[in-house]
C-alpha positions as CSV (number, residue, x, y, z in Angstrom):
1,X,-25.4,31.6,-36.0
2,X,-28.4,33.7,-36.1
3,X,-29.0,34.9,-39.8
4,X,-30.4,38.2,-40.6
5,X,-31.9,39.0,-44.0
6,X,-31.3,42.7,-44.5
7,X,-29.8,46.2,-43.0
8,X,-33.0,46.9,-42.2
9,X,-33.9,44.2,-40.0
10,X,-30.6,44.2,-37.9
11,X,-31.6,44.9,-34.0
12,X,-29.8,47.3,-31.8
13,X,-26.6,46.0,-31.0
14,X,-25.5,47.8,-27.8
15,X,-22.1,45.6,-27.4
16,X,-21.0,46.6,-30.6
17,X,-19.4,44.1,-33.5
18,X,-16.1,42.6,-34.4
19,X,-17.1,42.2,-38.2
20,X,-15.6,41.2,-41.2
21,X,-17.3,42.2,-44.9
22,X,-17.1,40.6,-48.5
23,X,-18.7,38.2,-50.7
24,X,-17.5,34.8,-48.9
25,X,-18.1,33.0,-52.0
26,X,-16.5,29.4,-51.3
27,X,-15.6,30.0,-47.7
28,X,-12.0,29.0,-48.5
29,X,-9.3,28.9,-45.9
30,X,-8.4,32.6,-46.5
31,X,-12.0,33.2,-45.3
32,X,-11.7,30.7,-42.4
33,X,-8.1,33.0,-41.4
34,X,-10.3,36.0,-40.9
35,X,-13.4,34.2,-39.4
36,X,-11.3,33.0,-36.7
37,X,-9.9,36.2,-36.1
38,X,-13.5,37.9,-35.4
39,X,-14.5,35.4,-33.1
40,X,-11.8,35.4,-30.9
41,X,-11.5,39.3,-31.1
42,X,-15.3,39.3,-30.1
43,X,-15.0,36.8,-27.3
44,X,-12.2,38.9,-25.5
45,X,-13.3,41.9,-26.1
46,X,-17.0,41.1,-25.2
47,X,-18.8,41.8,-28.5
48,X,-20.8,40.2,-30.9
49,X,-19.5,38.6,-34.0
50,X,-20.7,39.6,-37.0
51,X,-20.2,38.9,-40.9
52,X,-21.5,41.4,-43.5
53,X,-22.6,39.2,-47.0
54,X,-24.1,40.1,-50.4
55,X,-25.7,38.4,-52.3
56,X,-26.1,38.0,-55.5
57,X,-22.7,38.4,-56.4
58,X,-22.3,42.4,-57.4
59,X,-21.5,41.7,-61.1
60,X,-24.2,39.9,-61.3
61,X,-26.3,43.3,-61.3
62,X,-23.9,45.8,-62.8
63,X,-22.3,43.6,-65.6
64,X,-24.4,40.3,-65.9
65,X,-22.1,39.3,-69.1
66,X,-19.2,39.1,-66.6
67,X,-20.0,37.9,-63.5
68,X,-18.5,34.8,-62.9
69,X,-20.4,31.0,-61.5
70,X,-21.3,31.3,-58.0
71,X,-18.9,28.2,-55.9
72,X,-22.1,27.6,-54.0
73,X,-25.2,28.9,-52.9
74,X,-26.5,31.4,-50.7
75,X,-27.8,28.7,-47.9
76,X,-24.0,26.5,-48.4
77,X,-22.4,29.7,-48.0
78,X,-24.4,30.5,-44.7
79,X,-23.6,26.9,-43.7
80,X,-20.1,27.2,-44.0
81,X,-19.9,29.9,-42.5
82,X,-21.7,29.0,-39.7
83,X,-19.1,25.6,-39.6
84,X,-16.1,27.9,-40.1
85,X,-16.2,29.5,-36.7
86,X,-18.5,30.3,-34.2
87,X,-20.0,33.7,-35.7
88,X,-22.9,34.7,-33.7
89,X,-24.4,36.9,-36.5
90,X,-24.5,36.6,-39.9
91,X,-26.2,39.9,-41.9
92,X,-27.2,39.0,-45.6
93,X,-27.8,41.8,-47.6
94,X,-29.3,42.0,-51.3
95,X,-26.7,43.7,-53.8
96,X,-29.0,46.3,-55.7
97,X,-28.2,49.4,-58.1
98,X,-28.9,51.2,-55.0
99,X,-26.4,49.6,-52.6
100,X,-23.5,50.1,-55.2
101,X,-24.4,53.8,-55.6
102,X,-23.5,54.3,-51.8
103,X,-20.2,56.5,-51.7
104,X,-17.3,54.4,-49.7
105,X,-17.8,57.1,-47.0
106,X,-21.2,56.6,-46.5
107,X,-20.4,52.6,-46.3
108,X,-18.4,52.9,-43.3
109,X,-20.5,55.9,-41.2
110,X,-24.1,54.7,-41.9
111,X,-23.4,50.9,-42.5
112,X,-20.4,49.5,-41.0
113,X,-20.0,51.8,-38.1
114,X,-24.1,53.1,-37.9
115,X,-25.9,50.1,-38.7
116,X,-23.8,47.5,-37.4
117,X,-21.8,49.5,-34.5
118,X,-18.4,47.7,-35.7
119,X,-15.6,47.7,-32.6
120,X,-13.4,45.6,-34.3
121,X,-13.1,45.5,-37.9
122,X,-11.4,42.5,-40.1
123,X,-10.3,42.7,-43.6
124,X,-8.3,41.5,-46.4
125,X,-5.6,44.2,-47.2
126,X,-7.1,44.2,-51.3
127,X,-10.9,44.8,-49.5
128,X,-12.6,47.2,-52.1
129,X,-16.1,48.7,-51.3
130,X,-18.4,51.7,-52.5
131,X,-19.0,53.3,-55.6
132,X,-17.0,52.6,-58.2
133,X,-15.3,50.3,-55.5
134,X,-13.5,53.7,-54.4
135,X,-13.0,52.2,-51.0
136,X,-10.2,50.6,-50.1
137,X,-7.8,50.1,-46.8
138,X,-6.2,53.5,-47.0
139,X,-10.3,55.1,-45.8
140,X,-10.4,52.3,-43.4
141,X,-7.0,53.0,-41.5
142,X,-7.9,56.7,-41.7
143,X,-11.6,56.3,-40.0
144,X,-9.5,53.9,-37.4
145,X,-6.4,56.2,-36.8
146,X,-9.9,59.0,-36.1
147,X,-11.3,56.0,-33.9
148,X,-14.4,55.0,-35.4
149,X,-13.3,51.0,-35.0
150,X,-10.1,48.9,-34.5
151,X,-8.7,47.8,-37.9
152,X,-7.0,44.6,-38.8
153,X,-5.5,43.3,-41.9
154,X,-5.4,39.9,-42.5
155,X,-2.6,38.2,-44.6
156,X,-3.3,36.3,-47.6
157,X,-3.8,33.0,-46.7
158,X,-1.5,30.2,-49.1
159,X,-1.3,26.6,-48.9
160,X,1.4,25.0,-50.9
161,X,2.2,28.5,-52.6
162,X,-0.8,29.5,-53.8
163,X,-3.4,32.0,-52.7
164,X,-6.5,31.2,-51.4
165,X,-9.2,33.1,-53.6
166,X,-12.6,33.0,-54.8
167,X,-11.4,33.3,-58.9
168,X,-8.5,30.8,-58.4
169,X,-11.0,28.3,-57.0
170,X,-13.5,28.7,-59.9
171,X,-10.5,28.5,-62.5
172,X,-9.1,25.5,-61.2
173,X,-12.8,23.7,-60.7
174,X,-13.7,24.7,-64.5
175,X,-10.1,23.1,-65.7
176,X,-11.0,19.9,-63.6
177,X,-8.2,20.1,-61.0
178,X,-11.0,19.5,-58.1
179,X,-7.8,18.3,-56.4
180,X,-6.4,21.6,-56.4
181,X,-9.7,23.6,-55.7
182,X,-9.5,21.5,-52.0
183,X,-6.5,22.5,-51.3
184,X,-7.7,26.2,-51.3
185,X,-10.9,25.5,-50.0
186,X,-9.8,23.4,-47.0
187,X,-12.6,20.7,-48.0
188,X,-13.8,19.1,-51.6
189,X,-15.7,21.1,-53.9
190,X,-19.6,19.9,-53.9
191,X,-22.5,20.4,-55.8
192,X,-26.0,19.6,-54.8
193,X,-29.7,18.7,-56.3
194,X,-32.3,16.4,-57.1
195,X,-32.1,13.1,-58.7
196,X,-34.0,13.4,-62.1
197,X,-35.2,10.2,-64.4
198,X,-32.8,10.1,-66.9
199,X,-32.1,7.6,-70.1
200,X,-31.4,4.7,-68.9
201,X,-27.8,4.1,-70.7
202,X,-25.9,3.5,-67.6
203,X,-28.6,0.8,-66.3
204,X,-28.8,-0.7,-69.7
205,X,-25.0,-1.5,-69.2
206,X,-24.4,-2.6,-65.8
207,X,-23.8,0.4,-63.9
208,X,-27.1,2.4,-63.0
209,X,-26.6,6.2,-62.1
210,X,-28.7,8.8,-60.4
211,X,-28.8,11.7,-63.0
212,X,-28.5,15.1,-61.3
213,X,-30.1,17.9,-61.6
214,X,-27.7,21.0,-60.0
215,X,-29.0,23.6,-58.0
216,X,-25.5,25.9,-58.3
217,X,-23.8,27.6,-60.8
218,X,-20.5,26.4,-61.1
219,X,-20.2,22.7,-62.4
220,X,-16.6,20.7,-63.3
221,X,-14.9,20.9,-66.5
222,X,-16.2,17.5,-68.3
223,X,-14.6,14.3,-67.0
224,X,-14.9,11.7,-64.9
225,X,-14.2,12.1,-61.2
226,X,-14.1,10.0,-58.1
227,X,-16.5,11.6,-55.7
228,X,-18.0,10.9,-52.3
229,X,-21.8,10.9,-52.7
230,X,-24.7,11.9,-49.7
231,X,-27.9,9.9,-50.5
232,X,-30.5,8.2,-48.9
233,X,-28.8,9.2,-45.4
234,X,-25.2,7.5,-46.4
235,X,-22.5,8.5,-48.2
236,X,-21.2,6.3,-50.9
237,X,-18.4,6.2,-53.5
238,X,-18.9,7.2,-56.8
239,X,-17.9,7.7,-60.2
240,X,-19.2,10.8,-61.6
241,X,-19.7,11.3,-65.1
242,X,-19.5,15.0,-65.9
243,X,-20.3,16.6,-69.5
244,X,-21.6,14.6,-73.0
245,X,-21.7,11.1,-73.7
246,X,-20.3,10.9,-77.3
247,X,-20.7,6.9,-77.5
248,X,-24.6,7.0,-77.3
249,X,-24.8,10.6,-79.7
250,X,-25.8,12.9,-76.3
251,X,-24.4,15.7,-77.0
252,X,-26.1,17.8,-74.0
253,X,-23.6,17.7,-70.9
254,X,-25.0,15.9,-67.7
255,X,-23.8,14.7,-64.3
256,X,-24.5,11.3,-63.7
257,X,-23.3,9.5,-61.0
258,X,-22.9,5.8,-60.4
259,X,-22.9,5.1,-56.6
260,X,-21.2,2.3,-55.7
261,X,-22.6,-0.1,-53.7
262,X,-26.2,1.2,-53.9
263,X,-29.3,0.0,-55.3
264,X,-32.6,1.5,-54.7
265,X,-34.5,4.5,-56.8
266,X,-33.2,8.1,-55.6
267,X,-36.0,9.9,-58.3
268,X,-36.8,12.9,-56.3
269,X,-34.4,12.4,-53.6
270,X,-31.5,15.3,-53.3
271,X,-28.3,14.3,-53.2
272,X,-24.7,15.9,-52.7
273,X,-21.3,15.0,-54.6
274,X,-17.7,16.0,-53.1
275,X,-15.2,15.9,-56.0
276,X,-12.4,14.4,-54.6
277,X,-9.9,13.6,-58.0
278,X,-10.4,13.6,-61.6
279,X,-9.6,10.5,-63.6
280,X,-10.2,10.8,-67.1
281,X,-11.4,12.9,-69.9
282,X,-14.5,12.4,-71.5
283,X,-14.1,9.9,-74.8
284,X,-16.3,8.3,-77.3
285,X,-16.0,4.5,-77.0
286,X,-16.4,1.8,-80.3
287,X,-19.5,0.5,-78.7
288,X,-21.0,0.0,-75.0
289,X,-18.7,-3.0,-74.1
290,X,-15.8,-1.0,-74.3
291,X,-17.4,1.5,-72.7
292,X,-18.6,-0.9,-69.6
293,X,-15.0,-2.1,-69.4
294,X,-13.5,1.4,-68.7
295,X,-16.4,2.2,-66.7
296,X,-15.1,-0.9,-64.6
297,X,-11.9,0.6,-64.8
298,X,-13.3,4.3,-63.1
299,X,-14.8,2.2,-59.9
300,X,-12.1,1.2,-59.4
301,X,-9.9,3.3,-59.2
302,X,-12.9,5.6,-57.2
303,X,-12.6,2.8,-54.5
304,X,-8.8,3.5,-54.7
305,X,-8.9,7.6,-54.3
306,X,-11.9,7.4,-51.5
307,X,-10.1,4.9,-50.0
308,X,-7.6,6.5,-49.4
């Protein structure tokens, strides 16, 4: 998937595009539906498949105070997509005052249609876009019924009766049902970043963990959680430790994580963590035997869950 940063840096594209636009945040399986779609529409119809992205996320620059945690990065976004389905261009474009102030009209002719020469276009049937968000499908099915492009709606996607959406993944990973989030997302929620030095504690009991320092935005809600970790070119089980540690007085929440199996220093190295299940809530223990006794308890039933 070739990845282009910008409107303006998008080449000629004589074959036209089957396209799809939105945020992608996630890449769940409702965004996997539509990817699929595009790439087989552009493979029979001979053009080139195309996803439209912004980034950052557009409340992010019109109401800071309420835009919500991002479920991954830019770059794990563009990987995903690029695993999803066989795009052949992704187009990333900044979200600035400026875009926003574009009328929905304006959208579709000089973007969409100008820009990116869409054929075939592929949306969800609550896409909004434009000023205000005036946009909606009722302009789209009009500019297709005058033939600027071939419209599709996609169904909402649901697995087990629930939709698959961006805001029901980030509610479900903030209560801890990480189980849940996978369902939607059609893989475990991860986060990602360097190993930093941290106090010590779980070392000074008998089970060392590599302290991380997240990259993303969105994190848990505190527990403990059986997770699949990627470090030092292997994965490995482990129990994650996510929020304070009220037995030793740290109040500031952390995610440690106690690979199991592993020994060797990963200061500096980055690692990943797929949340598979949470196990417990976060307690204050008597002292640090009881604490190394549940902790046993966590491993364990981490083998159990990965294991499975």
């Amino acid at each position: 998937m070739d990845v282009i940063r910008g409107l303006k840096a998008v080449p000629a594209l004589s074959a036209g595009t089957a396209l799809t636009f939105g945020n992608f945040d996630g890449v769940h399986l409702g965004h996997r539906e539509i990817l699929r779609r595009v790439t087989t529409a552009a493979q029979e119809s001979g053009t080139v498949s195309c996803v439209l992205t912004f980034h950052p996320h557009p409340l992010a620059v019109l109401a800071p105070e309420r835009a919500p945690p991002l479920i991954q990065s830019l770059e794990d976004r563009l990987a995903d997509l690029s695993d999803a389905a066989p795009i052949d261009v992704a187009v990333v474009v900044p979200f600035t005052r400026d875009l926003a102030a574009i009328t929905a009209e304006a959208f579709v002719e000089d973007v969409l249609v100008g820009r990116l020469r869409c054929a075939e276009l592929f949306v969800g049937g609550d896409a909004r876009f434009g000023r205000d968000r005036a946009g909606d499908v009722t302009l789209l099915r009009a500019r297709a019924d005058a033939g600027a492009f071939r419209l599709h709606l996609v169904a909402a996607f649901e697995t087990g009766g629930v939709r698959a959406s961006s805001s029901g993944i980030r509610r479900s990973i903030a209560e801890g049902d990480v189980a849940g989030a996978a369902r939607m997302l059609g893989r475990p929620f991860s986060i990602a970043g360097p190993v930093v030095t941290g106090a010590g504690r779980g070392r000074g009991i008998g089970y060392p963990t590599a302290n991380l320092a997240q990259e993303g935005e969105l994190r848990p809600g505190h527990g403990i959680y059986a997770c699949e970790a990627t470090a030092a070119g292997a994965t490995w089980p482990a129990a994650v430790h996510v929020g304070p540690i009220p037995t030793f007085g740290a109040e500031r929440p952390v995610v440690e994580a106690h690979l199991v199996g592993f020994s060797g220093d990963l200061v500096g190295s980055r690692i990943r963590l797929r949340f598979l299940e949470r196990l417990r809530g976060v307690e204050r223990f008597a002292d640090a035997a009881a604490l190394r006794e549940q902790i046993a308890e966590d491993v364990r039933r981490t083998l159990e869950v990965v294991g499975r």
